[in-house]
PyMOL Python script that loads the backbone (N, CA, C, O; Angstrom):
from pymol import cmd

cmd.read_pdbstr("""\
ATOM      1  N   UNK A   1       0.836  -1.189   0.000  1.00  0.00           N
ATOM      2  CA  UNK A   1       0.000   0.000   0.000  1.00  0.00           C
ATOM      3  C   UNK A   1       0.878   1.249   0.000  1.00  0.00           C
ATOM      4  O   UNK A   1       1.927   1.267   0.644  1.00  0.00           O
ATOM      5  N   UNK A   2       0.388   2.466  -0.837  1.00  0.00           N
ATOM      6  CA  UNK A   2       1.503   3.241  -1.081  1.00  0.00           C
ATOM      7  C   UNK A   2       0.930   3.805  -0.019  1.00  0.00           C
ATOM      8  O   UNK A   2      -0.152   3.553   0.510  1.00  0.00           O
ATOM      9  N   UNK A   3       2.314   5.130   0.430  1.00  0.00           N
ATOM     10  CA  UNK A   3       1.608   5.793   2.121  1.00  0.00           C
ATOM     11  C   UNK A   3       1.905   7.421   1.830  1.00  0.00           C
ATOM     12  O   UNK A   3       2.983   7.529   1.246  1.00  0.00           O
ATOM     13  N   UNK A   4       1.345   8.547   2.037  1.00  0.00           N
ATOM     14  CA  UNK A   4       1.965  10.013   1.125  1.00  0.00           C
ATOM     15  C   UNK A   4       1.988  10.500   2.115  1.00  0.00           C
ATOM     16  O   UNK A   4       1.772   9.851   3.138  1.00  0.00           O
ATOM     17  N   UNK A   5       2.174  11.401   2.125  1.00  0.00           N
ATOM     18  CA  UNK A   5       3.758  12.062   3.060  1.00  0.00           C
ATOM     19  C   UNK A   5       3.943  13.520   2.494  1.00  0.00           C
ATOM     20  O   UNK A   5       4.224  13.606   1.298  1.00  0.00           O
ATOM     21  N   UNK A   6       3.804  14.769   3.291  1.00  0.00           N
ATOM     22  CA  UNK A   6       4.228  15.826   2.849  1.00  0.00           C
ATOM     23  C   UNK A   6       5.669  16.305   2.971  1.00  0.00           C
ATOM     24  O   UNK A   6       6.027  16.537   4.126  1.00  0.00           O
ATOM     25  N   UNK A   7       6.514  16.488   2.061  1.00  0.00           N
ATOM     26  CA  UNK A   7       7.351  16.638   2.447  1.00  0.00           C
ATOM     27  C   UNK A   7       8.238  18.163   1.933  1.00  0.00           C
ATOM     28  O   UNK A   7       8.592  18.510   0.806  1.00  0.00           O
ATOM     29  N   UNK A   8       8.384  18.789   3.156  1.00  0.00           N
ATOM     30  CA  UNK A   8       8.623  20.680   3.030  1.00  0.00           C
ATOM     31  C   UNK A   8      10.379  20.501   3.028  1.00  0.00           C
ATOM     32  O   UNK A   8      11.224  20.025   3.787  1.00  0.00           O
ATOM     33  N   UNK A   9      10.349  21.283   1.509  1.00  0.00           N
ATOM     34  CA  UNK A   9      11.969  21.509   1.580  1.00  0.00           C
ATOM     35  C   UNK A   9      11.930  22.888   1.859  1.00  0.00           C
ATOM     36  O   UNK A   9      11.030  23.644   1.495  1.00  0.00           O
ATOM     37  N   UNK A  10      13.369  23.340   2.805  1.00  0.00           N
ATOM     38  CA  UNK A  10      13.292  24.616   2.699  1.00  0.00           C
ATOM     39  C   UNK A  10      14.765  25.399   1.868  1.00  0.00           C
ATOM     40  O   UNK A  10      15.937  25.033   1.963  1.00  0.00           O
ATOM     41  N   UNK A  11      14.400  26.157   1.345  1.00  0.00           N
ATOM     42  CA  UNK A  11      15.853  26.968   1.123  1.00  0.00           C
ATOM     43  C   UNK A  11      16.249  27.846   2.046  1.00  0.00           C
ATOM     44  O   UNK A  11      15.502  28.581   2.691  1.00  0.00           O
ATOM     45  N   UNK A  12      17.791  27.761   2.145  1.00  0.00           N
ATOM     46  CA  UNK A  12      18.379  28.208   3.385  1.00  0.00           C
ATOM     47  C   UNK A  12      18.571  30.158   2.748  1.00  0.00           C
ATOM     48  O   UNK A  12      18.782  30.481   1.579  1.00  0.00           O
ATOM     49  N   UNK A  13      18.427  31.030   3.824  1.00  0.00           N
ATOM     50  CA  UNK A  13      18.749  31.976   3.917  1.00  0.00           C
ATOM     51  C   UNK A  13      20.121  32.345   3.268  1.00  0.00           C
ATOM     52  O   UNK A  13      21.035  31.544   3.072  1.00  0.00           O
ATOM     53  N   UNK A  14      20.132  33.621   2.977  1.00  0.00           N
ATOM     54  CA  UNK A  14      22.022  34.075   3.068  1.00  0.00           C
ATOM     55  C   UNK A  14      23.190  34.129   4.308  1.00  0.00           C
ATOM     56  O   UNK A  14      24.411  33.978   4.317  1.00  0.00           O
ATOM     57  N   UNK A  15      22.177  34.424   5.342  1.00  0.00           N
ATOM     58  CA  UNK A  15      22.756  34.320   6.863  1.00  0.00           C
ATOM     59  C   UNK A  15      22.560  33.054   7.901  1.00  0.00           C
ATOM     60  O   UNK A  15      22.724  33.077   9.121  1.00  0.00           O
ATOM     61  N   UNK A  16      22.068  31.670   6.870  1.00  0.00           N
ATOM     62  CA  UNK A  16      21.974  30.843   7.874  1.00  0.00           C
ATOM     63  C   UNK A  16      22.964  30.316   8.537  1.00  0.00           C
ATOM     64  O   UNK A  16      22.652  29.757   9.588  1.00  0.00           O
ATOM     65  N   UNK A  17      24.258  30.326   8.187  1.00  0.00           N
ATOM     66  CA  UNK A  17      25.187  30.034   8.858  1.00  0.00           C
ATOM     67  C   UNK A  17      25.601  30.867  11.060  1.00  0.00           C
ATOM     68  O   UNK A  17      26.078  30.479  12.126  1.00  0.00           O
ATOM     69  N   UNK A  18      24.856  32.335  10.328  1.00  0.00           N
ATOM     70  CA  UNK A  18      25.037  33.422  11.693  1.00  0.00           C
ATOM     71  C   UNK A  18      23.537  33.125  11.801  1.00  0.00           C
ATOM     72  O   UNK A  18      23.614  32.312  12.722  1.00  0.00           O
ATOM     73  N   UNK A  19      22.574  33.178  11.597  1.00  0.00           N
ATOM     74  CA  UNK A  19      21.357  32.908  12.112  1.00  0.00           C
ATOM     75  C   UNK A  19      20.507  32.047  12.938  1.00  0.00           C
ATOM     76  O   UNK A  19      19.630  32.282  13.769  1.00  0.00           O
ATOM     77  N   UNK A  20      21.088  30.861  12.407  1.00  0.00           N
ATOM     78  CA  UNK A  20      20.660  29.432  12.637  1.00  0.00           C
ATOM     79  C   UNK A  20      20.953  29.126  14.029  1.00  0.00           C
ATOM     80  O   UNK A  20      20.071  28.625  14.727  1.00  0.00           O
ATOM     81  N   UNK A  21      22.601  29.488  14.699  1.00  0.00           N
ATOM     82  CA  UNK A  21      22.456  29.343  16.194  1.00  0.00           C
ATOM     83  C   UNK A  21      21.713  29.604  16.701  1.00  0.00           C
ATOM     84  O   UNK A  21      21.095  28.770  17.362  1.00  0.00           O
ATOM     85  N   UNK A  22      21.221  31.440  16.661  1.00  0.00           N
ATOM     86  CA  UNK A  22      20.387  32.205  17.406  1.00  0.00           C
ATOM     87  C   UNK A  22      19.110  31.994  17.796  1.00  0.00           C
ATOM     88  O   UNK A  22      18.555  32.377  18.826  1.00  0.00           O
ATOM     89  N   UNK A  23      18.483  31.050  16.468  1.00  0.00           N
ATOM     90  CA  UNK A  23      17.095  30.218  16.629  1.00  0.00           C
ATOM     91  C   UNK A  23      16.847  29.211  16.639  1.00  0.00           C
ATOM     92  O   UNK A  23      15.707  28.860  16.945  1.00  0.00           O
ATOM     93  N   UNK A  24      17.854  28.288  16.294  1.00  0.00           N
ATOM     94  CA  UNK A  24      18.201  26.933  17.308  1.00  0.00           C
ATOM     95  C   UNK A  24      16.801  26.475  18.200  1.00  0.00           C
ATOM     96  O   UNK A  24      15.804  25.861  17.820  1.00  0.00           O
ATOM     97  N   UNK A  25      17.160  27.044  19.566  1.00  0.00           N
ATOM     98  CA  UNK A  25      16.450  26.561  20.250  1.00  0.00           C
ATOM     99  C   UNK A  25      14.762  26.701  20.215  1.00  0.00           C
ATOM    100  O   UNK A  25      13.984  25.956  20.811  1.00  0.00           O
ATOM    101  N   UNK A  26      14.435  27.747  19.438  1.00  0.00           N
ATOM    102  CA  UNK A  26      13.181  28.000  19.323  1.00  0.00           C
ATOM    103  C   UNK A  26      12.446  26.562  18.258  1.00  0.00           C
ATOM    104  O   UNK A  26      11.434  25.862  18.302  1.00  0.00           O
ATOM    105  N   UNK A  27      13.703  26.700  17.337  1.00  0.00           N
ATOM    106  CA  UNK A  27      12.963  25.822  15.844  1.00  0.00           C
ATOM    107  C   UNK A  27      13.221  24.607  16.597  1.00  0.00           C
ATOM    108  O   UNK A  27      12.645  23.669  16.045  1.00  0.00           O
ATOM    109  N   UNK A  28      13.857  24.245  17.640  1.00  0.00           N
ATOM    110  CA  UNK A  28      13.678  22.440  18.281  1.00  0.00           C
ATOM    111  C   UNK A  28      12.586  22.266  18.996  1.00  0.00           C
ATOM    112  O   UNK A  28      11.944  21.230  19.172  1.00  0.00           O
ATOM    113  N   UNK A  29      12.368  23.568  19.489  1.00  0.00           N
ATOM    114  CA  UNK A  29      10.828  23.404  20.430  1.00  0.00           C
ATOM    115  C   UNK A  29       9.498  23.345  19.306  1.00  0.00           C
ATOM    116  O   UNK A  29       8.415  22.769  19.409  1.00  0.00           O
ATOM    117  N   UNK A  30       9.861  23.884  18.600  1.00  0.00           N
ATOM    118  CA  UNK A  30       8.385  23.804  17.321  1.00  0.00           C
ATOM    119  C   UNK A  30       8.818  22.611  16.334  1.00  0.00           C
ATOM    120  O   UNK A  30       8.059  22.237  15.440  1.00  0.00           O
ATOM    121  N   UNK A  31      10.102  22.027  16.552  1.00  0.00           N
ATOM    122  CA  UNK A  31       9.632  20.523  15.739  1.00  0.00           C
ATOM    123  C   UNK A  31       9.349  19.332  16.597  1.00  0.00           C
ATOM    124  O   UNK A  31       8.816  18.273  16.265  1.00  0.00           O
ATOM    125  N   UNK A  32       9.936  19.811  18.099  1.00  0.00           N
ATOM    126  CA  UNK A  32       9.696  18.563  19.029  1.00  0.00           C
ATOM    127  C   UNK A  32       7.897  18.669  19.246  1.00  0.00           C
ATOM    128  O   UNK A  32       7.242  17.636  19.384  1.00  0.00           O
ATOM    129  N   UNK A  33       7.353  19.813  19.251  1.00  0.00           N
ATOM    130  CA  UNK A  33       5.960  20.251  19.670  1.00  0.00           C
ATOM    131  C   UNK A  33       5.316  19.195  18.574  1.00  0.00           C
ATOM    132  O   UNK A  33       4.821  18.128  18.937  1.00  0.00           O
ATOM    133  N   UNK A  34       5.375  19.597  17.240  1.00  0.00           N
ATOM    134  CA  UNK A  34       5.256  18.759  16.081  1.00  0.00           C
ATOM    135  C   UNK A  34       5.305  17.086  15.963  1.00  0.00           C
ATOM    136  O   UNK A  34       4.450  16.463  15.334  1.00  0.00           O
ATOM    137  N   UNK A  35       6.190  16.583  16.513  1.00  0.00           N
ATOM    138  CA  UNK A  35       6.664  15.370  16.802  1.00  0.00           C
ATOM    139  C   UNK A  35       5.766  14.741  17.865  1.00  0.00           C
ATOM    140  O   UNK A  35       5.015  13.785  17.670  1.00  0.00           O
ATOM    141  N   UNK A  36       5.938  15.394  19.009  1.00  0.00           N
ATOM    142  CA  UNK A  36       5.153  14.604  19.983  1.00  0.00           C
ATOM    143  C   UNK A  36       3.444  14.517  19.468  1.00  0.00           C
ATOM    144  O   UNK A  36       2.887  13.435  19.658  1.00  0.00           O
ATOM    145  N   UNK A  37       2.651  15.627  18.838  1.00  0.00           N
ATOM    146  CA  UNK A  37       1.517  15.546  18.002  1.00  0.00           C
ATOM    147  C   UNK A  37       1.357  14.066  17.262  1.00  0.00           C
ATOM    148  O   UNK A  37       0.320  13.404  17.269  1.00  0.00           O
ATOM    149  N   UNK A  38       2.530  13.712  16.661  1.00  0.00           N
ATOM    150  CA  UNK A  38       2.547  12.666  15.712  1.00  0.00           C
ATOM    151  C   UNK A  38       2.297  13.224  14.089  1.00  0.00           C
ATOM    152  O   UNK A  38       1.685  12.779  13.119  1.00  0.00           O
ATOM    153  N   UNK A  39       3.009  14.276  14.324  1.00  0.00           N
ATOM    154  CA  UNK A  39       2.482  15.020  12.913  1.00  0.00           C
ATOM    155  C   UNK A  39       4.012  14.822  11.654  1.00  0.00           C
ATOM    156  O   UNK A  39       4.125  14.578  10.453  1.00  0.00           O
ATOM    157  N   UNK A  40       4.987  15.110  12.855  1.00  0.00           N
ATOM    158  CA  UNK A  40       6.528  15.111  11.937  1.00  0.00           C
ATOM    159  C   UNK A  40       7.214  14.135  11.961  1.00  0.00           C
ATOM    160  O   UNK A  40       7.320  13.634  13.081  1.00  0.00           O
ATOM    161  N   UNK A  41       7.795  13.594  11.077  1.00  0.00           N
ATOM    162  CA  UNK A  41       8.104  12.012  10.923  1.00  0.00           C
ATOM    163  C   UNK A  41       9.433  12.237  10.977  1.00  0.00           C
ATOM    164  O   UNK A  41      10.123  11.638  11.802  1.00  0.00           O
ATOM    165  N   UNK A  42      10.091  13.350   9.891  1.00  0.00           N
ATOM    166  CA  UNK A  42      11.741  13.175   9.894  1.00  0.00           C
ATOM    167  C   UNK A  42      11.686  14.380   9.719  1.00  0.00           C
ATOM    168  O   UNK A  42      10.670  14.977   9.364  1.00  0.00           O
ATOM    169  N   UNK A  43      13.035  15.008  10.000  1.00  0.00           N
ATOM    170  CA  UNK A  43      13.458  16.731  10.024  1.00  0.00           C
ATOM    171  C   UNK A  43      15.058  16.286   9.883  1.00  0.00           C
ATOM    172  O   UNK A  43      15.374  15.212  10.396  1.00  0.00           O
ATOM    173  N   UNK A  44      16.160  17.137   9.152  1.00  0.00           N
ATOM    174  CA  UNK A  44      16.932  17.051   8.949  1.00  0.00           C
ATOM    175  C   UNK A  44      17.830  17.857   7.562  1.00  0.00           C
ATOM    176  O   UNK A  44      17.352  17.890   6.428  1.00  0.00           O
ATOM    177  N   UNK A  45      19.244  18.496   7.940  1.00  0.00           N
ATOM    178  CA  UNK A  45      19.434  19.121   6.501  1.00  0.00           C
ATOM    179  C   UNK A  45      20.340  17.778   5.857  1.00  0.00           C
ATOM    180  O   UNK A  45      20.711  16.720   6.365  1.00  0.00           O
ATOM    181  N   UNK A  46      20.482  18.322   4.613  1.00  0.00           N
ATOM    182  CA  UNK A  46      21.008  18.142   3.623  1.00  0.00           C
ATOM    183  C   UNK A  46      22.271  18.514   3.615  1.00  0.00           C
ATOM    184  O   UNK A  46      22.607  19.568   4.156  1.00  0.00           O
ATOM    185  N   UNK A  47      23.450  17.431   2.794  1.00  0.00           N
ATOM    186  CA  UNK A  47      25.057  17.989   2.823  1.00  0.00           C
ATOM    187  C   UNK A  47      24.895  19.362   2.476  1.00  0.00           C
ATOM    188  O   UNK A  47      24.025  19.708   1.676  1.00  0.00           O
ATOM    189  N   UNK A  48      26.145  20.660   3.353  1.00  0.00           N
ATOM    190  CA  UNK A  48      25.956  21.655   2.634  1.00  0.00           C
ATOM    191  C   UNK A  48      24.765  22.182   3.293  1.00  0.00           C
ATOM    192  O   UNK A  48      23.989  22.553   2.411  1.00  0.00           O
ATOM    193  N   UNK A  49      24.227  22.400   4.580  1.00  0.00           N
ATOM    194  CA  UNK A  49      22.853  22.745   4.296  1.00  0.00           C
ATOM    195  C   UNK A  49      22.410  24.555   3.719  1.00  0.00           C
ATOM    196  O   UNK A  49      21.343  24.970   3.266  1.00  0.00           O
ATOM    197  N   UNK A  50      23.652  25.256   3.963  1.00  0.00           N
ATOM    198  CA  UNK A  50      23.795  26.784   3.580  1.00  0.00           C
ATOM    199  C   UNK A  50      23.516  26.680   1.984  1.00  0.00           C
ATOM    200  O   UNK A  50      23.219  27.674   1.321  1.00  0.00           O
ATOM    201  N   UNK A  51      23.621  25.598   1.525  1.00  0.00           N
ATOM    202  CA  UNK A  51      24.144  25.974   0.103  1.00  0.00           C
ATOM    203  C   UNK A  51      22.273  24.436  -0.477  1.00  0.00           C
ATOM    204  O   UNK A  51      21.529  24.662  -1.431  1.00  0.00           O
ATOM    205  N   UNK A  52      22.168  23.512   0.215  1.00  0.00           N
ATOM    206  CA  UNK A  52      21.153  22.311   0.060  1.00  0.00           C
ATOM    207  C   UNK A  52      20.324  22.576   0.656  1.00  0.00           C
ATOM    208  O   UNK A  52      19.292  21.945   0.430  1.00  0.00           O
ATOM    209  N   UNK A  53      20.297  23.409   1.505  1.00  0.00           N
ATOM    210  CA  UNK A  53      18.882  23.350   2.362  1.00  0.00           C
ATOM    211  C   UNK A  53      18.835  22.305   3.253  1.00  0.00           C
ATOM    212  O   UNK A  53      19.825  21.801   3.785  1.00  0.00           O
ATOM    213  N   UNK A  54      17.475  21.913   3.450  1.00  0.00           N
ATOM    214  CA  UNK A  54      16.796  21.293   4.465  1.00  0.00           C
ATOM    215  C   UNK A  54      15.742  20.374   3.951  1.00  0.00           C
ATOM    216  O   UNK A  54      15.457  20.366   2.754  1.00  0.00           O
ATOM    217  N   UNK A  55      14.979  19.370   5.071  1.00  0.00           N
ATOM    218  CA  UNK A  55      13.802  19.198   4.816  1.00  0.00           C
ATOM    219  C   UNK A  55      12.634  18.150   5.573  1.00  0.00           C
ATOM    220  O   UNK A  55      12.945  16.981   5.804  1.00  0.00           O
ATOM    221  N   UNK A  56      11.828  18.465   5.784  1.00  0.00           N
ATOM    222  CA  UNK A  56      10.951  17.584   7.336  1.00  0.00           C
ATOM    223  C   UNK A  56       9.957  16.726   6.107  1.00  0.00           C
ATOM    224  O   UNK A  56       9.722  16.743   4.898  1.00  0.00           O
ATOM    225  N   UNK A  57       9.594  16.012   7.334  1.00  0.00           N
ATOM    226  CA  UNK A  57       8.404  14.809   6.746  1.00  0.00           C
ATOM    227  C   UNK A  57       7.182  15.084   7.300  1.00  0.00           C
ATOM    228  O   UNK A  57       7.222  14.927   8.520  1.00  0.00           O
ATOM    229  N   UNK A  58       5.829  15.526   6.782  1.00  0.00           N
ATOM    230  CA  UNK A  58       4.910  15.941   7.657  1.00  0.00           C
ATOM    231  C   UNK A  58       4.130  14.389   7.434  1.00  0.00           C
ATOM    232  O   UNK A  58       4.579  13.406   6.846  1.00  0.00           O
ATOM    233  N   UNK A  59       2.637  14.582   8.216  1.00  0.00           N
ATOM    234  CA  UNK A  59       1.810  13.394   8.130  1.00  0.00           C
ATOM    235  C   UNK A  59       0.296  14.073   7.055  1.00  0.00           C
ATOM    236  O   UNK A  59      -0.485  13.272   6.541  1.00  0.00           O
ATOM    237  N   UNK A  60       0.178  15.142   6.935  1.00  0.00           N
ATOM    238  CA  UNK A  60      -0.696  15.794   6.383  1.00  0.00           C
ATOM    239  C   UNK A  60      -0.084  17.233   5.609  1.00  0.00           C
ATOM    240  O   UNK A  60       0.771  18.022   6.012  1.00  0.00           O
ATOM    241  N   UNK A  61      -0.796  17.228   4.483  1.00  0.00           N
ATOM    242  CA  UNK A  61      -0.807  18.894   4.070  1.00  0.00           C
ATOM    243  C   UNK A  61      -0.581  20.147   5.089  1.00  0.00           C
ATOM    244  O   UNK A  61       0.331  20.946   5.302  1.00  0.00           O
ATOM    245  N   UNK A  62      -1.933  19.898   5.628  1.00  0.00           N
ATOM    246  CA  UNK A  62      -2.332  21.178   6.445  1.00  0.00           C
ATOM    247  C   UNK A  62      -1.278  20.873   7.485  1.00  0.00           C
ATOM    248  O   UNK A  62      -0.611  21.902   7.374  1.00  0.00           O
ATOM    249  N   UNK A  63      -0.651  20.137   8.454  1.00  0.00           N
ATOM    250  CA  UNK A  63       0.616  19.957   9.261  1.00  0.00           C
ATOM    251  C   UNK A  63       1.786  20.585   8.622  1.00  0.00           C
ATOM    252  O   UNK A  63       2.577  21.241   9.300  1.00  0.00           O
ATOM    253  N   UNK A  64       1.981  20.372   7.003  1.00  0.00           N
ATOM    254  CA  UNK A  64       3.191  20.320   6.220  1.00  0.00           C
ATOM    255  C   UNK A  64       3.265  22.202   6.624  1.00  0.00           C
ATOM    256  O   UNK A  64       4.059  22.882   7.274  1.00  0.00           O
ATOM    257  N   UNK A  65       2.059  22.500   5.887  1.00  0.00           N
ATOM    258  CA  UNK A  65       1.795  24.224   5.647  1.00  0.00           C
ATOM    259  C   UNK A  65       1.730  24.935   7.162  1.00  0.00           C
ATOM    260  O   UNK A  65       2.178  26.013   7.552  1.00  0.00           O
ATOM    261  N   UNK A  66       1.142  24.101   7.709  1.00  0.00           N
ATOM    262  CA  UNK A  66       1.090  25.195   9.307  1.00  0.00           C
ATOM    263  C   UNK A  66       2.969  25.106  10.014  1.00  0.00           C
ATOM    264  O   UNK A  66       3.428  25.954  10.778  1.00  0.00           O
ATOM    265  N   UNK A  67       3.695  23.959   9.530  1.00  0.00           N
ATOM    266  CA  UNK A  67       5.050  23.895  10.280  1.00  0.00           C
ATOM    267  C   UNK A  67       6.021  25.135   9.987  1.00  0.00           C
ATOM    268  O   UNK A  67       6.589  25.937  10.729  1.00  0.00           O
ATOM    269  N   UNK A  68       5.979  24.971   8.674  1.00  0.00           N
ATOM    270  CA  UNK A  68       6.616  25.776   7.180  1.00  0.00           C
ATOM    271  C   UNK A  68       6.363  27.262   8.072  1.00  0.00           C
ATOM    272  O   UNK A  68       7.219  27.884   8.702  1.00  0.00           O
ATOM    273  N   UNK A  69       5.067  27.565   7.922  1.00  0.00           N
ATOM    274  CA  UNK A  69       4.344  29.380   7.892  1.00  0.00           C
ATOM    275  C   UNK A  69       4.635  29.599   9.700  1.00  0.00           C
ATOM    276  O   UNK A  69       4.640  30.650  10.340  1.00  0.00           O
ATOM    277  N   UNK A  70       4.832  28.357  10.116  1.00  0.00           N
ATOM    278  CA  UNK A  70       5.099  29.125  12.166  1.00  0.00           C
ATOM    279  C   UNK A  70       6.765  28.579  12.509  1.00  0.00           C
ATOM    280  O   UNK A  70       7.427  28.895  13.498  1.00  0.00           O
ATOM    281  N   UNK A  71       7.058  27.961  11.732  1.00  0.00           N
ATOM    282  CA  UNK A  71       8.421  27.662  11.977  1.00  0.00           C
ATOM    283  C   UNK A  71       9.683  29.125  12.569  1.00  0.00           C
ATOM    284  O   UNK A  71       9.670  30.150  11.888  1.00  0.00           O
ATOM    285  N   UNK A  72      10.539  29.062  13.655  1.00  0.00           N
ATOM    286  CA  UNK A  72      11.218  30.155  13.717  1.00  0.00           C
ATOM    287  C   UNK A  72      11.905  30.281  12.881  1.00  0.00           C
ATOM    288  O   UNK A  72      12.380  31.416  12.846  1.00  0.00           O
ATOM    289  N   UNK A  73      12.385  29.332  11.757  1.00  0.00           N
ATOM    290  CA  UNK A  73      13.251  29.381  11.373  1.00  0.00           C
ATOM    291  C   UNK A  73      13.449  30.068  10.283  1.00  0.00           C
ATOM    292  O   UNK A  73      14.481  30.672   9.989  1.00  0.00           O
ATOM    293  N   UNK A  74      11.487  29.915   9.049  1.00  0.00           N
ATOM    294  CA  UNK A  74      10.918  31.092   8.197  1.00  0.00           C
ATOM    295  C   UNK A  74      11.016  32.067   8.910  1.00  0.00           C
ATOM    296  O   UNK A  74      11.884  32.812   8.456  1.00  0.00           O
ATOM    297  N   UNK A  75      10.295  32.679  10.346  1.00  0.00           N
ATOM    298  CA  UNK A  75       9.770  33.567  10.551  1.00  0.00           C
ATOM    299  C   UNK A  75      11.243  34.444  10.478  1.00  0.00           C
ATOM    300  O   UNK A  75      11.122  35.541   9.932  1.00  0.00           O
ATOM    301  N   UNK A  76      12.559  34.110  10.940  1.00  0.00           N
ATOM    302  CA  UNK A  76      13.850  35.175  11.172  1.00  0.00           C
ATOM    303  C   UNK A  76      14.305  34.911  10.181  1.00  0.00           C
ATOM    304  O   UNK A  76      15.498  35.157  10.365  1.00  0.00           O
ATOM    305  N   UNK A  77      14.173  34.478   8.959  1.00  0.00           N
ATOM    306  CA  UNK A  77      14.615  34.605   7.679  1.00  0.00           C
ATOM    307  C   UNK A  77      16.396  33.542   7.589  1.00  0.00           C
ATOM    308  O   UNK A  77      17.399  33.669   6.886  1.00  0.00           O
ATOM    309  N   UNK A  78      15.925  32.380   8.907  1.00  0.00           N
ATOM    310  CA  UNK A  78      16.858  31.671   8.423  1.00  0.00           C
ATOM    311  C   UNK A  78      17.031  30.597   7.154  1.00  0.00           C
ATOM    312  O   UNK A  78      18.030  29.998   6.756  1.00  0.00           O
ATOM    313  N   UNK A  79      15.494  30.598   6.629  1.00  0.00           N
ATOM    314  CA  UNK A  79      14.749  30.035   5.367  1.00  0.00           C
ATOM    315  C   UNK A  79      14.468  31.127   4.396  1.00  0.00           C
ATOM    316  O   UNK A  79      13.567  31.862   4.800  1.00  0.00           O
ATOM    317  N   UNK A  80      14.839  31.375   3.528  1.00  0.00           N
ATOM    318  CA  UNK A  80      14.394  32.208   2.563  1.00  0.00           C
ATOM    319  C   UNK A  80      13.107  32.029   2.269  1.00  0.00           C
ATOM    320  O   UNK A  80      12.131  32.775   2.356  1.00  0.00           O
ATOM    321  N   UNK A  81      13.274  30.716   1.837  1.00  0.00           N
ATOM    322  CA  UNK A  81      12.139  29.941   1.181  1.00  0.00           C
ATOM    323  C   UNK A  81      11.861  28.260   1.189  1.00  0.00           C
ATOM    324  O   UNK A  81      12.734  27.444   0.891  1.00  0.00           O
ATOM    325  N   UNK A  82      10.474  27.908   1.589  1.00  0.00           N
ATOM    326  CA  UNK A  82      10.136  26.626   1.002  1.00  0.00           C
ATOM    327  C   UNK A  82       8.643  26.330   0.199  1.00  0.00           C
ATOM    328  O   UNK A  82       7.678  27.024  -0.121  1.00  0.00           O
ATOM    329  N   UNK A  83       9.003  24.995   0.075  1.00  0.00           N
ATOM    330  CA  UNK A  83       7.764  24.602  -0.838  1.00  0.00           C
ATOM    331  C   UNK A  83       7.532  23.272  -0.269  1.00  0.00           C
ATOM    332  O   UNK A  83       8.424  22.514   0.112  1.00  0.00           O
ATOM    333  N   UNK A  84       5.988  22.991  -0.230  1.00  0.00           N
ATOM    334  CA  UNK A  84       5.388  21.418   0.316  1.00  0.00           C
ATOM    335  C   UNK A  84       5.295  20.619  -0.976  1.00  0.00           C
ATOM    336  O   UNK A  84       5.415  21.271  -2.013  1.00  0.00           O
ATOM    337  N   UNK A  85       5.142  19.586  -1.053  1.00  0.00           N
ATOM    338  CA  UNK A  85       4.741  18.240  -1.835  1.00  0.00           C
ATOM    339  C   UNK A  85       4.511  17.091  -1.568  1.00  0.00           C
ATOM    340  O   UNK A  85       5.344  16.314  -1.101  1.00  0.00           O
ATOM    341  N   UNK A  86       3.389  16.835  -1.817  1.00  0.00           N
ATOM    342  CA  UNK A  86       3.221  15.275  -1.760  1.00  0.00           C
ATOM    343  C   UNK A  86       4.061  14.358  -2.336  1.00  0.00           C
ATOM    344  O   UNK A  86       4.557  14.373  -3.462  1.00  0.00           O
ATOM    345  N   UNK A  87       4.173  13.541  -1.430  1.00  0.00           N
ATOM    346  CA  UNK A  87       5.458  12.363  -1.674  1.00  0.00           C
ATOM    347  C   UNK A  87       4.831  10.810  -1.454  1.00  0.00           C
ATOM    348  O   UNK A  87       4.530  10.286  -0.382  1.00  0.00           O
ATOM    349  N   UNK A  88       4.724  10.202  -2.916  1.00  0.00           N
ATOM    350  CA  UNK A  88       4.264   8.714  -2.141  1.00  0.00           C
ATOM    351  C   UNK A  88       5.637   7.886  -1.799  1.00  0.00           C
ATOM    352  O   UNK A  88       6.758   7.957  -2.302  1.00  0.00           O
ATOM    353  N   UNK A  89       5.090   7.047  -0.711  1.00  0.00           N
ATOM    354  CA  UNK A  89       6.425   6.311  -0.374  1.00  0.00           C
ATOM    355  C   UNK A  89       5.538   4.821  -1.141  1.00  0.00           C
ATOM    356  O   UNK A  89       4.460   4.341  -0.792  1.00  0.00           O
ATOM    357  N   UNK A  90       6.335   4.439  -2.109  1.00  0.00           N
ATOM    358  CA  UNK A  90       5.784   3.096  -2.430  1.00  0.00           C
ATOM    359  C   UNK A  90       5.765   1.792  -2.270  1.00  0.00           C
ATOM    360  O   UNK A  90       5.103   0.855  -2.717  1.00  0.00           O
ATOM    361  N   UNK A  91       7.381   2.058  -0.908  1.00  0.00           N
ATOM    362  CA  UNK A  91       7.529   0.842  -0.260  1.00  0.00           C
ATOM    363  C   UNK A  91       6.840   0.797   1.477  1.00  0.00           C
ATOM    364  O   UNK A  91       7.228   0.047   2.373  1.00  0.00           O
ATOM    365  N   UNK A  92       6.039   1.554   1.543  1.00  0.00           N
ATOM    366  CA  UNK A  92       5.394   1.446   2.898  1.00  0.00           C
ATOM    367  C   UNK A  92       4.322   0.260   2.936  1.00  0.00           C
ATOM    368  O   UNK A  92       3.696   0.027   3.969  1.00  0.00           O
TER     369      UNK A  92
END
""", "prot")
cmd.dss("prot")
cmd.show_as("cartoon", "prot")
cmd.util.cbc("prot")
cmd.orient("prot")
């Protein structure tokens, strides 16, 4: 049975390297908040993440879009930018 999966990449800021400490602790409390819900499956960057970005596993759309738009990490512009997508996993 295939299983879908939102999955939010983000692009990293110009200052995420100086940024990213500073909100650290905020963006672990809003993915652990996320997690314990049962909403976020995986969170993690990419080699490079200044230059690859990032990217979490939601359980729903509306989870994917509400993480993305309250995340600290959009809100201080340590994300420039992301985008959601549905992802089937076809070996689930």
């Amino acid at each position: 049975m295939t299983q879908v999966w939102y999955v939010v990449l983000y692009e990293s800021g110009p200052d995420v390297l100086t940024l990213a400490p500073v909100h650290m602790a905020a963006h672990v409390a809003h993915y652990e908040g996320f997690a314990a819900r049962g909403l976020l499956t995986a969170i993690g960057t990419f080699e490079q993440p200044e230059v690859n970005g990032s990217m979490c596993v939601l359980t729903t759309r509306e989870a994917a879009e509400e993480f993305a738009a309250t995340d600290p990490f959009v809100l201080h512009g340590v994300v420039r930018a992301y985008r959601v997508h549905a992802w089937s996993d076809v070996l689930a």
